[in-house]
N, C-alpha and C positions, 0 to 999 in steps of 0.2 A: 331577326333570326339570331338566336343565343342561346344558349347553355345557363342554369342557373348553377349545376351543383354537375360532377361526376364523382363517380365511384370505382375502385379494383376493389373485391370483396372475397380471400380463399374459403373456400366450400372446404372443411375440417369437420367431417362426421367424429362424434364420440367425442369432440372437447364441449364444457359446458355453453358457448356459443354457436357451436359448430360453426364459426367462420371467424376470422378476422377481419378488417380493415386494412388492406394494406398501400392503398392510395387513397385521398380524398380532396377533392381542390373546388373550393365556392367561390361564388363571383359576386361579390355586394353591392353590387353597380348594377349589375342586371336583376337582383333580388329586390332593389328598391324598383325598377322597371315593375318587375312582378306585381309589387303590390299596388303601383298605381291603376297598371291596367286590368289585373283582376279582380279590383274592387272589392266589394263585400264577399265574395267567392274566395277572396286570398287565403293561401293554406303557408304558414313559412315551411321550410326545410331543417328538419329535425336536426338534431347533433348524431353521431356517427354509429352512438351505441343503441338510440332505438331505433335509426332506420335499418341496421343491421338486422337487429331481431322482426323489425316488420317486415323487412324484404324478402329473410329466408321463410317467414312463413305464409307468406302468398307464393311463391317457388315450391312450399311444400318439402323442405328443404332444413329442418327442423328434426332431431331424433324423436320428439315423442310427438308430432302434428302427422301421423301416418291414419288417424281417423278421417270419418267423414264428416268435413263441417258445412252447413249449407250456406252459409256468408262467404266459402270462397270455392265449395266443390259444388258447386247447385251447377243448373246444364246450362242455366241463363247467363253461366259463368264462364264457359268456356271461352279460354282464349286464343284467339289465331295470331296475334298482331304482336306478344312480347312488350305493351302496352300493357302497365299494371296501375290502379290506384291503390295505393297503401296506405293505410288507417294511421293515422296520427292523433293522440290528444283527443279522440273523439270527433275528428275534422278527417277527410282524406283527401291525400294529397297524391293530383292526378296531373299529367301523364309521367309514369316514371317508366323508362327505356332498359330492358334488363334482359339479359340472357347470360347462362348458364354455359361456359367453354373451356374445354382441358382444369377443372377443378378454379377455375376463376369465373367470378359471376360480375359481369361489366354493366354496370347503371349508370343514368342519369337523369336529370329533369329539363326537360327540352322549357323556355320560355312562352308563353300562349299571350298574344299580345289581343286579349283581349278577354271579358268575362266569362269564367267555367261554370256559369247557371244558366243556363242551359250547356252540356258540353259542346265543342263545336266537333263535327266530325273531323276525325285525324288526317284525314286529307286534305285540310286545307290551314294544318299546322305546319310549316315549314319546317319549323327550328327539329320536330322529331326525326325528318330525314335528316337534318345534320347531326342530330346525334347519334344514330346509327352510324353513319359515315364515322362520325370519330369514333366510336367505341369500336367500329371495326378497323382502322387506322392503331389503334393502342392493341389490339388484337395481333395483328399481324406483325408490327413491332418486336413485339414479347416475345413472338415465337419465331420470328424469322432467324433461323441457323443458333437459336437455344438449345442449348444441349444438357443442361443441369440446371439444379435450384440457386447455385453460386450465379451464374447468367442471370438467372428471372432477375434477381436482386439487385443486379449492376444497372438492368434497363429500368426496374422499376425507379431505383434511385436518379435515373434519367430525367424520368416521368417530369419532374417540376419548371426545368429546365426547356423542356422541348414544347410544354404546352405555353409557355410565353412566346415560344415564336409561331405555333402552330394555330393555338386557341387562345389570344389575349383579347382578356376581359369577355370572355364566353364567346366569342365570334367566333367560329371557324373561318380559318384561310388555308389550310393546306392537312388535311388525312393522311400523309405520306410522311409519316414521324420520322421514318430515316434519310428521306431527302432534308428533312428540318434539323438532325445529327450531322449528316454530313455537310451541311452550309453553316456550323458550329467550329467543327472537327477543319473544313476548310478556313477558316478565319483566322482560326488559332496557327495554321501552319504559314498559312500566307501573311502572316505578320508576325515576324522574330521578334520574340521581345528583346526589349534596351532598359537600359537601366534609365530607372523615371527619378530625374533631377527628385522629388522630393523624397527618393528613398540613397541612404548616403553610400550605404555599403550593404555584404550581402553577411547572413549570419551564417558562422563555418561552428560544428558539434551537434550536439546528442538535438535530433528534436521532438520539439513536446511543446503542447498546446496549453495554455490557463485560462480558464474561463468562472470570470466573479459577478455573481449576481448580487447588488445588495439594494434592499430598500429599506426604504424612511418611509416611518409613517406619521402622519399629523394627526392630532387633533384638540379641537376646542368643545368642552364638557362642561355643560350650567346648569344641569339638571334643573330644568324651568320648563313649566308648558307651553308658554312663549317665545321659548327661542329654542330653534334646534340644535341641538349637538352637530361636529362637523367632522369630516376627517378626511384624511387623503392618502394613498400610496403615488408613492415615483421612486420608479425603478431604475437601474443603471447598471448595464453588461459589461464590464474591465475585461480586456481581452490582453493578453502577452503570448506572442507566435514566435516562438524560436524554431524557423523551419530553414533549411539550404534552398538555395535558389533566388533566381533575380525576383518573380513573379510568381509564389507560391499562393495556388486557390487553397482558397479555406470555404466551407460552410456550415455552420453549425446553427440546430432550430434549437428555438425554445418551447417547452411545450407546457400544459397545462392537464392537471389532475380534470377528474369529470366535471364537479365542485370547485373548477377553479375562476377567478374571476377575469373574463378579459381583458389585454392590456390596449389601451388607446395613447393615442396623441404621439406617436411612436417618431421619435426624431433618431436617424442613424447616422455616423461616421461619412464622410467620404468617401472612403475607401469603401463601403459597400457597392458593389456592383450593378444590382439590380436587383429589385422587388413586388410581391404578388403584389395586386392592388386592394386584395384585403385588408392589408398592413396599412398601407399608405391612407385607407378613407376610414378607422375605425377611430373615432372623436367623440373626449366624454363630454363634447356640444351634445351628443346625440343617446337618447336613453336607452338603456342598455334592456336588450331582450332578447325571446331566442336565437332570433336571427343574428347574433353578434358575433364576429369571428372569432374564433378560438382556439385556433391555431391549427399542426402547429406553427409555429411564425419564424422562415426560414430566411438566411444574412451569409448569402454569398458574395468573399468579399477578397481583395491581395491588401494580407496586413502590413501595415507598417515596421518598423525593428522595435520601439518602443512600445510600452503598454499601451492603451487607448482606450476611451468608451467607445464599443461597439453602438450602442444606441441607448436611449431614454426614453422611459414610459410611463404612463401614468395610470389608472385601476379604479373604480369604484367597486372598491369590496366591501359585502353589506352590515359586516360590524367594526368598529374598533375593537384591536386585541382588550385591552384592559379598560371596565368600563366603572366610572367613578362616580360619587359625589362630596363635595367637601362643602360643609358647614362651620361656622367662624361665626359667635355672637360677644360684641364687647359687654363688659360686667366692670364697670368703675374701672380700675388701673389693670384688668385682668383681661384675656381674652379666652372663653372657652371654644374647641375646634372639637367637631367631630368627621369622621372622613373614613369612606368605605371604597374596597378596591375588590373589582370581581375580574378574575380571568375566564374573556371566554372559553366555552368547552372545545373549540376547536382548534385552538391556539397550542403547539408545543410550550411542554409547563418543564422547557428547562432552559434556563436562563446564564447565559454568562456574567451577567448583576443586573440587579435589578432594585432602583433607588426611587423615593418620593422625596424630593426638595421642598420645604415648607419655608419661603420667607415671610419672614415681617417689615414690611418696609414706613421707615417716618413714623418710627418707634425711638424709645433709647433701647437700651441692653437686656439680654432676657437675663431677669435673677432668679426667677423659680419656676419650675415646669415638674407639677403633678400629671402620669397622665399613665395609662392603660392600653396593651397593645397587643390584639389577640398572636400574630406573629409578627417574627422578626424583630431586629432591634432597633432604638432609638438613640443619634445622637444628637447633642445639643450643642451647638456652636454661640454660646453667649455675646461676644460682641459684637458679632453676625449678626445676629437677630434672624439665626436661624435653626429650623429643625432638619436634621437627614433621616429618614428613614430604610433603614437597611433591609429590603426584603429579602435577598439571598438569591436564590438558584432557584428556586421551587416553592409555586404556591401551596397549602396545603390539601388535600383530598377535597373539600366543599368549593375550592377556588375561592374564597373569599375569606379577606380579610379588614379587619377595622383597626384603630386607632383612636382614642377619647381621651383628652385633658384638658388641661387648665393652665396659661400662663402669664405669669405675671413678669412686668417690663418696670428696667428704673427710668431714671430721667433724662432728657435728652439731652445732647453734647451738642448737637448740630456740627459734629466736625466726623466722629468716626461711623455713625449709621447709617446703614443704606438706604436711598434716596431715590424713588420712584414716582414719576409725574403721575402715571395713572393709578395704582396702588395706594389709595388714600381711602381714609374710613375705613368700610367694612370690604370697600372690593378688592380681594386681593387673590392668590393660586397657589396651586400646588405642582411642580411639575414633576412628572415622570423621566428618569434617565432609566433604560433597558437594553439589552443585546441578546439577541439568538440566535443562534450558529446552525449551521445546517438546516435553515428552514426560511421562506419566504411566506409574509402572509395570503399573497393572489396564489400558490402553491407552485406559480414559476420555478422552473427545470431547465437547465439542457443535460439530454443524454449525453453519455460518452459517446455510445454507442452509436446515436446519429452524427455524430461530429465527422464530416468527410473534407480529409485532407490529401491535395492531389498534387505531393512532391514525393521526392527520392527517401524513402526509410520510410519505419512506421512511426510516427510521434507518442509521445506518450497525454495523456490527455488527462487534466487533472480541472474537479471542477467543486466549485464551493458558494455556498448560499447564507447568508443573515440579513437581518430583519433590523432595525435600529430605530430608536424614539430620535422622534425630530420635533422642536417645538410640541410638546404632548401635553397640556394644559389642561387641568381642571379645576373651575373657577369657582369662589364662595357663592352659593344659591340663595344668600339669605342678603346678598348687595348689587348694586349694578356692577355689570362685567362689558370690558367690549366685547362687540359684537362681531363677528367675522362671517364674510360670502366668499366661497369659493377660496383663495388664496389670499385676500384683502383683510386685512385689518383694520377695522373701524373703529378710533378710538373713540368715538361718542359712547358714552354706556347706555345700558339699557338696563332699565329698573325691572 
């Protein structure tokens, strides 16, 4: 008996949704339950924006669905039971728990431990009586001694909190959300905090919250049909809380665009308090599909005085920002390169620099470099035995750029050139250095506005996002390059 999914959903006639989301909490422990036991019958649970639109429109509930349609107004259709199946993807996904109360519409999907081909009668579905029990549990909650929309908002924002002690991991234990508020409310009273030996002093002035998200992305590019290209995001949350008090809570989510990628392997601080178990089981062991949490992904926590990583993550996002190929054929004492750089179209195309490093290594010195460059500028580091490529701030309108020439090397010294074990013959790379500001590739957020801080004054909350090349490699196509799995560098090459 579990829960896979619940819902609070406002009923908003006249906005282009006509409703919001204003709670949603999944349970990916009981969702893999689901699929084992519903077998070939398995339906997953949608993301928030079409089950919203599917839900209001079996509710009927929709500004322009006030016609007759016989897929949900036929007589054979009639419902007594507040049991709904709601169309998904061309699959429906069936028993979903819903009714309609003071401008809130309260769903969920009860777990069926067993195949829905043939349905089984509802009566001998447990898990739907318990979700009635809790959706009318969050019911009475909300309105008990609610007097305004500032109230709804306080309990709502309750919501995450109460169902870890009320509903953990889809179970129902207790429907009486304010006896589970006040066995919270009583803990906190009946133990005074003390000052916790690893926090040294308390901070005294202005407070205000900083919150940095920055990731690094990798990757390894050989444009070859036998080896795949590779790439990685890991992400990292900087937190600095200058707040009064011995033991000031903080929570702030992170959240994610519709289109954003989810974040797995999610390692946090210490100091975090407690978390969903979404968080804790989403691993990119595991292939990413609809069913993959995504947020958003809440870090309630008592910071430290010092800055800190809140937590680290890591992302299978489905392209590399900037996608390459570099060619390099030797010609007697010369070597001619050609090399193409395209930014994806969904990549912000504004850069805080953005460079291509071309070594030559187990070379002598470069003494002449013809060469052609639809943008940006080239510089030439002749002792080096190297090229810089200066793309600047901004790709051009096509996103794509090239570079073609011809360079000739003198003789070697064997004392001042640079000297690479694997870099020999024709395998050699180009790498990427880039920075961009205000923007994450997985499209990772935290609002201010969800940032909830529960000490004395109001903090001020400042938050900031980049993106940065990490190890960004792309190899000559025309020689053996190593190979790389997952994080692993394999020096063997591969022709």
């Amino acid at each position: 008996m579990a829960l896979r999914a619940v819902w609070l959903i406002s009923h908003e006639p006249g906005t282009p949704l006509c409703g919001t989301v204003r709670f949603s909490r999944r349970y990916p422990t009981v969702e893999k339950r689901a699929r084992v036991f519903n077998g070939a019958s398995y339906v997953s649970i949608p993301e928030d924006g079409p089950f919203l639109k599917s839900l209001l429109f079996e509710l009927r509930l929709l500004d322009e669905d006030k016609d007759f349609m016989e897929s949900r107004d036929s007589c054979s259709r009639i419902n007594k039971t507040s049991v709904y199946g709601l169309p998904v993807g061309g699959e429906e996904l069936w028993p979903v728990v819903a009714f309609l109360k003071n401008g809130i519409v309260y769903a969920c999907v009860p777990l069926v431990e067993q195949t829905l081909s043939p349905r089984p009668p509802l009566i001998s579905i447990s898990a739907v009586s318990q979700g009635f029990e809790l959706l009318f549990g969050i019911q009475d909650f909300l309105y008990s001694g609610q007097k305004n929309d500032t109230e709804l908002n306080t309990k709502l924002s309750q919501l995450p909190d109460l169902l870890l002690q009320a509903c953990p991991f889809g179970t129902l234990l207790d429907a009486n959300l304010q006896h589970s508020l006040d066995n919270i409310n009583f803990a906190s009273v009946t133990h005074p905090q003390k000052q916790p030996a690893w926090k040294a002093g308390t901070y005294k002035g202005k407070p205000q919250v900083s919150i940095s998200i920055t990731e690094k992305v990798k990757s390894m590019q050989y444009d070859k049909q036998d080896i795949a290209d590779t790439w990685q995001v890991v992400g990292a949350v900087t937190c600095k809380c200058d707040l009064e008090g011995i033991m000031p809570n903080v929570t702030i989510s992170l959240s994610l665009p519709t289109n954003g990628s989810p974040l797995q392997d999610i390692l946090v601080h210490p100091c975090v308090t407690s978390l969903d178990s979404a968080i804790l089981t989403s691993s990119s062991v595991d292939a990413v599909d609809d069913s993959a949490f995504s947020g958003p992904y809440k870090f309630p926590f008592t910071p430290p005085l010092e800055s800190f990583n809140l937590c680290y993550y890591t992302s299978q996002v489905p392209v590399p920002p900037i996608l390459g190929f570099y060619q390099m054929k030797e010609e007697e004492i010369q070597l001619k390169i050609t090399i193409n750089l395209k930014l994806h179209e969904s990549v912000k195309n504004n850069f805080e620099f953005c460079e291509a490093h071309i070594p030559f290594y187990n070379r002598g010195p470069i003494t002449h470099v013809e060469y052609k460059v639809s943008f940006g500028q080239l510089e030439v580091f002749r002792e080096k035995s190297l090229l810089i490529w200066n793309i600047g701030q901004k790709f051009p309108k096509s996103m794509e750029i090239s570079l073609s020439g011809t360079i000739t090397f003198g003789a070697k010294s064997h004392e001042k050139e640079p000297f690479d074990h694997i870099c020999i013959g024709g395998t050699a790379y180009l790498k990427l250095h880039f920075r961009i500001l205000d923007y994450t590739l997985t499209g990772c957020y935290a609002d201010q506005h969800s940032v909830q801080v529960f000490t004395s004054g109001k903090p001020k909350i400042s938050t900031y996002r980049k993106l940065i090349s990490s190890d960004y490699y792309i190899w000559n196509s025309k020689a053996p390059a190593p190979v790389t799995y997952g994080s692993l560098l394999l020096v063997r090459c591969h022709n």
